[in-house]
PDB file of N, CA, C and O in Angstrom:
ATOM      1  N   UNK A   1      -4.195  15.060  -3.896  1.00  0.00           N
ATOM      2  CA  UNK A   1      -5.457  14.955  -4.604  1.00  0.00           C
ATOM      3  C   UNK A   1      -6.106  13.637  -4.199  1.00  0.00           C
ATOM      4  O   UNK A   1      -5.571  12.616  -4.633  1.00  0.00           O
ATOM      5  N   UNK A   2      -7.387  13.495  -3.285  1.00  0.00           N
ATOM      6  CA  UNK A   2      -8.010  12.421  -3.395  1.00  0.00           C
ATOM      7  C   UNK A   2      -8.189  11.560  -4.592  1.00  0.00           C
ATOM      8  O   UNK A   2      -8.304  11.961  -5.750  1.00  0.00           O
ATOM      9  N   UNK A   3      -8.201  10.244  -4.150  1.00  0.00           N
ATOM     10  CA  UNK A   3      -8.274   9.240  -5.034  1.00  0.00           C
ATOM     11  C   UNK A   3      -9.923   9.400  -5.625  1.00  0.00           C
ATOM     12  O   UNK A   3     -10.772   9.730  -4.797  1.00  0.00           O
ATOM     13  N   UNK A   4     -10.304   9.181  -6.928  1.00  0.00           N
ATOM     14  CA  UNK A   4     -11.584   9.089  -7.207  1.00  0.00           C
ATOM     15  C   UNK A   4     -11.424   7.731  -8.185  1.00  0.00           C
ATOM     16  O   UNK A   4     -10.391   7.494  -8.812  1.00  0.00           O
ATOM     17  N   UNK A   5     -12.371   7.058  -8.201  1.00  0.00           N
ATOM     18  CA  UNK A   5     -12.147   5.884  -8.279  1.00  0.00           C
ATOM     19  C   UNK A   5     -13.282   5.622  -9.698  1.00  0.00           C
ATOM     20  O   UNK A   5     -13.389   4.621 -10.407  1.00  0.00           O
ATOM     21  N   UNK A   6     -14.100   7.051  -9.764  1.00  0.00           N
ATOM     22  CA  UNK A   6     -15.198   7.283 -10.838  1.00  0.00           C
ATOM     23  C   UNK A   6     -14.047   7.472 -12.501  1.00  0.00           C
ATOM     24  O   UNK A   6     -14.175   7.061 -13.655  1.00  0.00           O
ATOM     25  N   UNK A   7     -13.267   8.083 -11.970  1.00  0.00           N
ATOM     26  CA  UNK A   7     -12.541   8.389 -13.323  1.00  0.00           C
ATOM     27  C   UNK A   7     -10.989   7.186 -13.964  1.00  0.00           C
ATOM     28  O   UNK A   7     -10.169   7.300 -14.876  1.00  0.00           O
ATOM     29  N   UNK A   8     -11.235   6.173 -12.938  1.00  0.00           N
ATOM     30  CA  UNK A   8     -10.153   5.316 -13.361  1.00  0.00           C
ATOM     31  C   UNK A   8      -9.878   4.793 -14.655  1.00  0.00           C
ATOM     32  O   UNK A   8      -8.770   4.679 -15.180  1.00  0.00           O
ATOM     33  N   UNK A   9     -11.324   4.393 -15.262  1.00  0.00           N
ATOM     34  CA  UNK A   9     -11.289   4.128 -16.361  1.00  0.00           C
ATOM     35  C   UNK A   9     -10.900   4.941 -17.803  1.00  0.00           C
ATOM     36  O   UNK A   9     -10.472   4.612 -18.909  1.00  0.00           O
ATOM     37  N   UNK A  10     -11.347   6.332 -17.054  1.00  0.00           N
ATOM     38  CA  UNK A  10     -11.098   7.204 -18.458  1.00  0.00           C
ATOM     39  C   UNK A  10      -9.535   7.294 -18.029  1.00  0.00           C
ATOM     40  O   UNK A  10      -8.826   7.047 -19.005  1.00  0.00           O
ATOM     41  N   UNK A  11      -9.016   7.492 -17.208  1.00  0.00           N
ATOM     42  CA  UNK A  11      -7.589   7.723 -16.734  1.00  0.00           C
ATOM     43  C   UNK A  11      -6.685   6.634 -17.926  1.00  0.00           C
ATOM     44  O   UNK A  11      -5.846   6.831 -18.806  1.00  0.00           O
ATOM     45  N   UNK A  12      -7.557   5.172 -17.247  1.00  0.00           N
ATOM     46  CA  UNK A  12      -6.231   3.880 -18.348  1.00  0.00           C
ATOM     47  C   UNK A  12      -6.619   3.876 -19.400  1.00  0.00           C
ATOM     48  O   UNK A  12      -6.133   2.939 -20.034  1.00  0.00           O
ATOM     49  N   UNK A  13      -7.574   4.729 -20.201  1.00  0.00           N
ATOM     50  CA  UNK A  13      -7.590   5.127 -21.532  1.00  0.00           C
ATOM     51  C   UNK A  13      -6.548   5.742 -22.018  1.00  0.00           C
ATOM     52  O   UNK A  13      -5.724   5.393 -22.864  1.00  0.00           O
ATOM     53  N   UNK A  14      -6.667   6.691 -21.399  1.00  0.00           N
ATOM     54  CA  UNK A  14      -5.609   8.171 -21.882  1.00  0.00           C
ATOM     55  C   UNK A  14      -4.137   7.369 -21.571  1.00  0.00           C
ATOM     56  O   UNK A  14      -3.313   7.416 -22.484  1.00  0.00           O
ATOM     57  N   UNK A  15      -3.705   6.515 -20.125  1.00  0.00           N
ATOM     58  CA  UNK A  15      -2.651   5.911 -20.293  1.00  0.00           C
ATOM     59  C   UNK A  15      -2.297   4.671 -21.710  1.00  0.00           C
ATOM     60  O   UNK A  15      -1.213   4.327 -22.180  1.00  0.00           O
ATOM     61  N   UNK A  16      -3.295   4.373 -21.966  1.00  0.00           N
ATOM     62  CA  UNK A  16      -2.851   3.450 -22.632  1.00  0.00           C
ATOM     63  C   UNK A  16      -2.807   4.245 -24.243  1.00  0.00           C
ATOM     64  O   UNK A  16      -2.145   3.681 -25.113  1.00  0.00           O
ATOM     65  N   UNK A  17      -3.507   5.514 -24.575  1.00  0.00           N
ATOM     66  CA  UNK A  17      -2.949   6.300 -25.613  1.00  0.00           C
ATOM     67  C   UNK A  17      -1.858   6.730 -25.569  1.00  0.00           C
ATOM     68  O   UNK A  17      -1.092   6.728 -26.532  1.00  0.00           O
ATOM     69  N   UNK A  18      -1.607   7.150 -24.500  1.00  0.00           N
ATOM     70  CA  UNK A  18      -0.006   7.784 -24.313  1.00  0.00           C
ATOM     71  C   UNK A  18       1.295   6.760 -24.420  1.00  0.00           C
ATOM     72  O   UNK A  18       2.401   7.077 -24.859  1.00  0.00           O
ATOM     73  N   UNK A  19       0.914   5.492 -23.931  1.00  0.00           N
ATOM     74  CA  UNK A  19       1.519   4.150 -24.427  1.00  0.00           C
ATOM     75  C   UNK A  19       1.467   3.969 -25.671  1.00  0.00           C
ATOM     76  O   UNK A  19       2.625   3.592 -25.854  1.00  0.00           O
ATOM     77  N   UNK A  20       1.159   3.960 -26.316  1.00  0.00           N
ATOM     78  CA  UNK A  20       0.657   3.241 -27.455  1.00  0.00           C
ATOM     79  C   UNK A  20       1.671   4.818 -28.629  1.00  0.00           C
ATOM     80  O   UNK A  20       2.265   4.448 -29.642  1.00  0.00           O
ATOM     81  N   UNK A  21       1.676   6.122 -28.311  1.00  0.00           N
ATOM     82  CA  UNK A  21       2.306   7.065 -28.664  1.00  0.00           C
ATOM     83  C   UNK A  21       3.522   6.841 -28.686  1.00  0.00           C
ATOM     84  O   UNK A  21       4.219   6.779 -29.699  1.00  0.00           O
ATOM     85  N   UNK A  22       3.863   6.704 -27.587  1.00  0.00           N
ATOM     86  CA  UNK A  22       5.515   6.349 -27.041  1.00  0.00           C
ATOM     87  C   UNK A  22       5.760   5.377 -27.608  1.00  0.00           C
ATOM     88  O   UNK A  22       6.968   5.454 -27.833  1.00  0.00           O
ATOM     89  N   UNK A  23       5.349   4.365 -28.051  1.00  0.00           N
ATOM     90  CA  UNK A  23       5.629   2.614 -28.283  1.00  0.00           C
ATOM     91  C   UNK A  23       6.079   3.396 -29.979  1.00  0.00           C
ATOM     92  O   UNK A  23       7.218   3.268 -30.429  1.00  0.00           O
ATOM     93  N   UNK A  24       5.177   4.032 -30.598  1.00  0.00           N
ATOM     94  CA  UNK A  24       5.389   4.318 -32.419  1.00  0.00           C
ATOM     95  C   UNK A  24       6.324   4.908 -31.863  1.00  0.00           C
ATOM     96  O   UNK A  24       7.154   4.035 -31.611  1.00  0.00           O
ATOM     97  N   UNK A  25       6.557   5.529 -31.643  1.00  0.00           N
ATOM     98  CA  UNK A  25       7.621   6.555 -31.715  1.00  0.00           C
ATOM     99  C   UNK A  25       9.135   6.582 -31.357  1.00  0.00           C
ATOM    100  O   UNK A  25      10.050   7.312 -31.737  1.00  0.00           O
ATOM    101  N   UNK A  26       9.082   5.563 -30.520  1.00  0.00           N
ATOM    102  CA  UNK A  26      10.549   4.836 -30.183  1.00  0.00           C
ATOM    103  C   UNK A  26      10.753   3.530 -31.142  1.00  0.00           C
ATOM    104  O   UNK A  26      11.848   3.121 -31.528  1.00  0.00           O
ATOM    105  N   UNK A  27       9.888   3.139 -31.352  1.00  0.00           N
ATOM    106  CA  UNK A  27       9.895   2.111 -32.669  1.00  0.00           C
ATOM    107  C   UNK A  27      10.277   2.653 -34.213  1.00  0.00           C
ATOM    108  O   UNK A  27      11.020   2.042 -34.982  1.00  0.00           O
ATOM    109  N   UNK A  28       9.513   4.116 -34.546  1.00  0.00           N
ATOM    110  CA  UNK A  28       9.545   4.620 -35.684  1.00  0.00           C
ATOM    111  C   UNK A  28      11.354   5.338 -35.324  1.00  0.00           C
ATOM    112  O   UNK A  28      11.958   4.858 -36.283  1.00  0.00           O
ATOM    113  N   UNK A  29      12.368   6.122 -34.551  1.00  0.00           N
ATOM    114  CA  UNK A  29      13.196   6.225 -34.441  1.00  0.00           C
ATOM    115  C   UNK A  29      14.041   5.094 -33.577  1.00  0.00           C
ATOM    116  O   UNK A  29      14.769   5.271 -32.600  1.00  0.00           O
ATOM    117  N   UNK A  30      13.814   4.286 -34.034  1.00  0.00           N
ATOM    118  CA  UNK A  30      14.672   3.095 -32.986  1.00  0.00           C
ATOM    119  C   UNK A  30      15.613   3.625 -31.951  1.00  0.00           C
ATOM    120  O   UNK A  30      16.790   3.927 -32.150  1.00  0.00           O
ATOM    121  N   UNK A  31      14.928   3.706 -30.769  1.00  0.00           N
ATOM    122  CA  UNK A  31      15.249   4.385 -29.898  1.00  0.00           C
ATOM    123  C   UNK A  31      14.505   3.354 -28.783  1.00  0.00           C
ATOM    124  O   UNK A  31      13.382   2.852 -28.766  1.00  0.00           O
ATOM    125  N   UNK A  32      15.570   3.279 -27.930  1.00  0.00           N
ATOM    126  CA  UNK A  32      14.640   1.930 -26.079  1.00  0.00           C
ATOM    127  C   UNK A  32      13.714   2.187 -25.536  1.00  0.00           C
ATOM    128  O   UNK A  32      13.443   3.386 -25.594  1.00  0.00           O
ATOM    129  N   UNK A  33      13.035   1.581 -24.984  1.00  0.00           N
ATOM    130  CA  UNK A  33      11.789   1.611 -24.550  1.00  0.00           C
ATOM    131  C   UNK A  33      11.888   1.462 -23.261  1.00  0.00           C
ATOM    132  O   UNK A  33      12.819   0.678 -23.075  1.00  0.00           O
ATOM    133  N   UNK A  34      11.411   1.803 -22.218  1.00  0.00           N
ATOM    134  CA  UNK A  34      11.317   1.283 -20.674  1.00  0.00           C
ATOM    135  C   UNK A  34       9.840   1.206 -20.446  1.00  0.00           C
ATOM    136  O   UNK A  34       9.106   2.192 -20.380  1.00  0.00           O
ATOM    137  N   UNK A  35       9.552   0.262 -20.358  1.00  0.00           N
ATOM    138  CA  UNK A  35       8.421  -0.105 -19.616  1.00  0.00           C
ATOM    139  C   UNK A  35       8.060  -0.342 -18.079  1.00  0.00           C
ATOM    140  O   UNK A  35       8.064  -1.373 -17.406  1.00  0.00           O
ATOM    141  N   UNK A  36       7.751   0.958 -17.770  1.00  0.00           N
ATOM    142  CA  UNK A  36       7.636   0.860 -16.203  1.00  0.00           C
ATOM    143  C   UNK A  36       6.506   0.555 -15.520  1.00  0.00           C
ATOM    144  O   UNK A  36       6.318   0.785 -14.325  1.00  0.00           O
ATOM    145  N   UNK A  37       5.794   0.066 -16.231  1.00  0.00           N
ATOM    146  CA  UNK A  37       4.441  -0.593 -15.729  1.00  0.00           C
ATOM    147  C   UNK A  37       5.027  -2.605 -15.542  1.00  0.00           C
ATOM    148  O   UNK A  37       4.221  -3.429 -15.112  1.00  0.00           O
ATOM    149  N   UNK A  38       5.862  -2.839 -15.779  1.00  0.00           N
ATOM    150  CA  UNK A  38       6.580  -4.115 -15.372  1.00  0.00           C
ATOM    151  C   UNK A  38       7.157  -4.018 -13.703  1.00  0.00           C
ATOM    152  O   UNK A  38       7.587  -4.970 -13.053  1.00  0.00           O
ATOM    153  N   UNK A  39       7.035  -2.686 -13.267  1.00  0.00           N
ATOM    154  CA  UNK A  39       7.658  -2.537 -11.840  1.00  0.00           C
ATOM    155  C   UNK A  39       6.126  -2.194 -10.912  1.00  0.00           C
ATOM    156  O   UNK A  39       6.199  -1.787  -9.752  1.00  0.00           O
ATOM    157  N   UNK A  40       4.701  -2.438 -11.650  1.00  0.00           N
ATOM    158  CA  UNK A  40       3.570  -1.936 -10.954  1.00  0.00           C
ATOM    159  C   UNK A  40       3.464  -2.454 -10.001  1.00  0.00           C
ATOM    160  O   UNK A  40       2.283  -2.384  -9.663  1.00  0.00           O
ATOM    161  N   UNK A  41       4.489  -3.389  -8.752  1.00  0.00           N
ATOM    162  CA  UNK A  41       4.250  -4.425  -7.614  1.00  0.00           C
ATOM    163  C   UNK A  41       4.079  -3.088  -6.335  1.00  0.00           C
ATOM    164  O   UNK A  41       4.658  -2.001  -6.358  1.00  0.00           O
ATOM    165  N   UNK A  42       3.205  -3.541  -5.389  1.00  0.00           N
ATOM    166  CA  UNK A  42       3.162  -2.834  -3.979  1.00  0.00           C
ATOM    167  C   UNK A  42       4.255  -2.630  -3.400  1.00  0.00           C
ATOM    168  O   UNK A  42       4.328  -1.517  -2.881  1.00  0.00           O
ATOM    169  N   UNK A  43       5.288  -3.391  -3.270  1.00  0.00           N
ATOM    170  CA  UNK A  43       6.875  -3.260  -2.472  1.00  0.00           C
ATOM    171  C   UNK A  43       7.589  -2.017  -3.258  1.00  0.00           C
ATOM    172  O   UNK A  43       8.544  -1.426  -2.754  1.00  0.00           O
ATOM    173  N   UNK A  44       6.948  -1.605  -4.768  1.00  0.00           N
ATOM    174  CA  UNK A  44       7.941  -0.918  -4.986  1.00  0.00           C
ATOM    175  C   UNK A  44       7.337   0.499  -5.546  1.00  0.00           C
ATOM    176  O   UNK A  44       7.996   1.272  -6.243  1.00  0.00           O
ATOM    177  N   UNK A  45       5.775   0.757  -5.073  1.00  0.00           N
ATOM    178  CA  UNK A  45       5.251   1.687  -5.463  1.00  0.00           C
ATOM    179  C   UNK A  45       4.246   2.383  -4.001  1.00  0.00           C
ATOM    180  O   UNK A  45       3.557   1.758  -3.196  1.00  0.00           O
ATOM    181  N   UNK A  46       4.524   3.923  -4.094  1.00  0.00           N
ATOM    182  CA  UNK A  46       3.495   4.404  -3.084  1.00  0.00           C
ATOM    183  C   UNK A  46       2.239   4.135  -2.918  1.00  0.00           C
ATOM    184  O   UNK A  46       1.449   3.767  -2.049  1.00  0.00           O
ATOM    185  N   UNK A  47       2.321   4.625  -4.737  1.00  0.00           N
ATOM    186  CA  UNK A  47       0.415   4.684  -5.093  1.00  0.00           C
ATOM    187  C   UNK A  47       0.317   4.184  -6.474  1.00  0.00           C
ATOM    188  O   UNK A  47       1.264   3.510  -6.880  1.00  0.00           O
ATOM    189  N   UNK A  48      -0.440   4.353  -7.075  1.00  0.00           N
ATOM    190  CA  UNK A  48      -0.803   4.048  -8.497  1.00  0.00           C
ATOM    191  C   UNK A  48       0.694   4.225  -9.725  1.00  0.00           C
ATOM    192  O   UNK A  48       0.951   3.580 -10.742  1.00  0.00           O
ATOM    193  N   UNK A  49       1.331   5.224  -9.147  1.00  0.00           N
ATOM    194  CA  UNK A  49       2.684   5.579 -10.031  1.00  0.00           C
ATOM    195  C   UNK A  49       3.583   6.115  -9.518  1.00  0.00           C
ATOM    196  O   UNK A  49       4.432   6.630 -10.247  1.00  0.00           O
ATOM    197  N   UNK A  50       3.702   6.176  -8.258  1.00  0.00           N
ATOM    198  CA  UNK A  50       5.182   6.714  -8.018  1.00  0.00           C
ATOM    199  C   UNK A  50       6.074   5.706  -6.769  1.00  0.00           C
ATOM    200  O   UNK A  50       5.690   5.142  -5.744  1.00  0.00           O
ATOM    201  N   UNK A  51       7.095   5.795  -7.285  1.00  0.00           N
ATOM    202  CA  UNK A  51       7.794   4.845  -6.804  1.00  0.00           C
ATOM    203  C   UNK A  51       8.378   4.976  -5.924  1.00  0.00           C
ATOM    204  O   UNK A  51       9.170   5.917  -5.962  1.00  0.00           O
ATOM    205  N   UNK A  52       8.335   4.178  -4.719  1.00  0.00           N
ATOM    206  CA  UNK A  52       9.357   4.139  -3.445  1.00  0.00           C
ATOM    207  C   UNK A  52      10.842   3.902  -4.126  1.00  0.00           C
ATOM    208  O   UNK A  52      11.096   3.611  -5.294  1.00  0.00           O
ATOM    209  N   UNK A  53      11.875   4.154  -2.853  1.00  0.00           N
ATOM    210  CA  UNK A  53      13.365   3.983  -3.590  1.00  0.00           C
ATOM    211  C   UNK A  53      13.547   2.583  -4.035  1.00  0.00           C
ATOM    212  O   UNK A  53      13.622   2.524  -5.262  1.00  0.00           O
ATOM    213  N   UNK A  54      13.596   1.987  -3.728  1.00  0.00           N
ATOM    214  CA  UNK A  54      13.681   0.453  -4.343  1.00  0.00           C
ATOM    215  C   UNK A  54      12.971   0.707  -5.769  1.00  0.00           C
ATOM    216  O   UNK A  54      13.738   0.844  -6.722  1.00  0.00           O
ATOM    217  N   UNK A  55      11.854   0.769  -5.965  1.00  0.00           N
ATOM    218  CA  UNK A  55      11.569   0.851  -7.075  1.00  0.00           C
ATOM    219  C   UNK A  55      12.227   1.614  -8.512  1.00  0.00           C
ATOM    220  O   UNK A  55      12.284   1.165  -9.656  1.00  0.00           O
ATOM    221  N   UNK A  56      12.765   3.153  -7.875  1.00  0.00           N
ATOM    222  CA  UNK A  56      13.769   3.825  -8.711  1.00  0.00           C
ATOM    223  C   UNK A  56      14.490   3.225  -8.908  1.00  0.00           C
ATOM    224  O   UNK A  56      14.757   3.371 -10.100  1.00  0.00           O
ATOM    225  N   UNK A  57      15.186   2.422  -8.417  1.00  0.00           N
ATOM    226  CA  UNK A  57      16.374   1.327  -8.017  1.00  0.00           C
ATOM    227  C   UNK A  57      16.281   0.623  -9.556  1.00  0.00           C
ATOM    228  O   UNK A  57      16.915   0.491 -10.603  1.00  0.00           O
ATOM    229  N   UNK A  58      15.186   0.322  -8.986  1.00  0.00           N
ATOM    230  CA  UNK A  58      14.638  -1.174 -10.185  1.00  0.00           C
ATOM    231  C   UNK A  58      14.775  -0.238 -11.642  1.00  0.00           C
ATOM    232  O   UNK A  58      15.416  -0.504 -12.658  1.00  0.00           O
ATOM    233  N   UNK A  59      14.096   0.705 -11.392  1.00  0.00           N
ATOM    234  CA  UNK A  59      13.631   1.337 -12.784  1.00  0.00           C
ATOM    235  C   UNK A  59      14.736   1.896 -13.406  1.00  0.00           C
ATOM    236  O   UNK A  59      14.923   1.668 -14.602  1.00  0.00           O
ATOM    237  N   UNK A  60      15.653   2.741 -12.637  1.00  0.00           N
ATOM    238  CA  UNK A  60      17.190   2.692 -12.837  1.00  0.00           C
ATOM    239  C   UNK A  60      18.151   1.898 -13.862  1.00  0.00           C
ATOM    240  O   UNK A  60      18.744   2.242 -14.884  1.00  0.00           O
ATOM    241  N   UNK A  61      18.033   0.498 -13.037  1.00  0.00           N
ATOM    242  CA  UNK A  61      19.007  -0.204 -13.483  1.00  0.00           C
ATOM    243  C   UNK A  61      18.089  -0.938 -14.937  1.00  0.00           C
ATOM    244  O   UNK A  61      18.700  -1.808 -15.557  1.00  0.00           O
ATOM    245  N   UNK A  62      16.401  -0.493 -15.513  1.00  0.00           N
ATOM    246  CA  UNK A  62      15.971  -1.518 -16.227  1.00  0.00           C
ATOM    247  C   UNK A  62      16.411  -0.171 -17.274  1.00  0.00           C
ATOM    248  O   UNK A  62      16.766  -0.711 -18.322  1.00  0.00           O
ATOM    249  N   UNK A  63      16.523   1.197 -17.416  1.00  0.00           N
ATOM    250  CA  UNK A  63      17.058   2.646 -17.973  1.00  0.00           C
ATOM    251  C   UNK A  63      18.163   1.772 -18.779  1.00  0.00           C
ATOM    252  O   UNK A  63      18.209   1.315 -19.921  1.00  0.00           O
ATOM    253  N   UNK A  64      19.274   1.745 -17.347  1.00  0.00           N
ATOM    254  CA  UNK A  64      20.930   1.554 -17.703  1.00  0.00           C
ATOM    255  C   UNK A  64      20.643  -0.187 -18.668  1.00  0.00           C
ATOM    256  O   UNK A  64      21.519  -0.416 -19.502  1.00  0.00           O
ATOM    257  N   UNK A  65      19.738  -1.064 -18.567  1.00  0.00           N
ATOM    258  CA  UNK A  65      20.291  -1.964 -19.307  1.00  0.00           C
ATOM    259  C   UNK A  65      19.849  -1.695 -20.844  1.00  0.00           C
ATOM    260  O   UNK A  65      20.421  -2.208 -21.806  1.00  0.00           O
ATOM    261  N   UNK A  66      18.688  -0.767 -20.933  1.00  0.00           N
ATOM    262  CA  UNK A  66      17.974  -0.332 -22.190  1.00  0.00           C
ATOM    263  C   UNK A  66      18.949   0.176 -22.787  1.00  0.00           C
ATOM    264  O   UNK A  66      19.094  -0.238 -23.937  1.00  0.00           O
ATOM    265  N   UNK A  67      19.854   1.104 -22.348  1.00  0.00           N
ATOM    266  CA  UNK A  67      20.932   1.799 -23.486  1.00  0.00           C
ATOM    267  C   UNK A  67      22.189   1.769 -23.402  1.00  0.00           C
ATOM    268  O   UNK A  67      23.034   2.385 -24.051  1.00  0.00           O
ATOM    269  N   UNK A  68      22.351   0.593 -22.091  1.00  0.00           N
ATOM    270  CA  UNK A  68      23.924   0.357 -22.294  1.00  0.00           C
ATOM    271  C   UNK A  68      24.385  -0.091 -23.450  1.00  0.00           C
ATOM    272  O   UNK A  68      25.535   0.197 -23.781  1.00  0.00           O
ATOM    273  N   UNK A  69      23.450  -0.991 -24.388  1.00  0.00           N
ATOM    274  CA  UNK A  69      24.031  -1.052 -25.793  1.00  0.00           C
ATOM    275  C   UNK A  69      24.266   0.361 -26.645  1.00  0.00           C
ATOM    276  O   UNK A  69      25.014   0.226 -27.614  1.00  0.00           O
ATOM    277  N   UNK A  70      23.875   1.340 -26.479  1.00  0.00           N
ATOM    278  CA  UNK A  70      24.005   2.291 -27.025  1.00  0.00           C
ATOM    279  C   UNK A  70      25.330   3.497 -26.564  1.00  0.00           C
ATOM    280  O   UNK A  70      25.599   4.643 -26.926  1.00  0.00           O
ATOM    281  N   UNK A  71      25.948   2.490 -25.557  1.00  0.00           N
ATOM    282  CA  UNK A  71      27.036   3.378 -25.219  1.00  0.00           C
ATOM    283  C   UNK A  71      28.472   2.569 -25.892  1.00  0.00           C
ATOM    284  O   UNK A  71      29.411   3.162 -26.422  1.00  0.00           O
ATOM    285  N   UNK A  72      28.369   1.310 -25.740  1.00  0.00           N
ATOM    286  CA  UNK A  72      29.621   0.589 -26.348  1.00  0.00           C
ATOM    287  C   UNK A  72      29.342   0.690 -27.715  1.00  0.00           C
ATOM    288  O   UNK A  72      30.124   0.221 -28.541  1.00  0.00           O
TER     289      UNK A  72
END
């Protein structure tokens, strides 16, 4: 899908509702959060959101530190 660059703004609306969803809702069931907009760097992303392997990498191991408390 071409990039359109007219709808970006309504796009980080709707992302930042869908954030803002997820945030109550792992808060209201205390349940981890991953924030993968902390990995938004060029080395570790194709495009706007998907991630080269390094980046899974990253996002991976930020998963495993979110709920390794929840395994011991």
């Amino acid at each position: 899908i071409p990039r359109d660059t007219g709808i970006l703004d309504d796009l980080a609306g709707l992302v930042a509702r869908n954030n803002s969803i997820t945030t109550q809702l792992a808060s209201g069931h205390a349940l981890p959060l991953v924030d993968g907009a902390a990995l938004a760097l060029p080395d570790l992303l194709f495009d706007d959101c998907h991630f080269k392997p390094a980046g899974e990498v990253k996002l991976a191991q930020l998963m495993a530190e979110a709920i390794n408390p929840l395994l011991h």
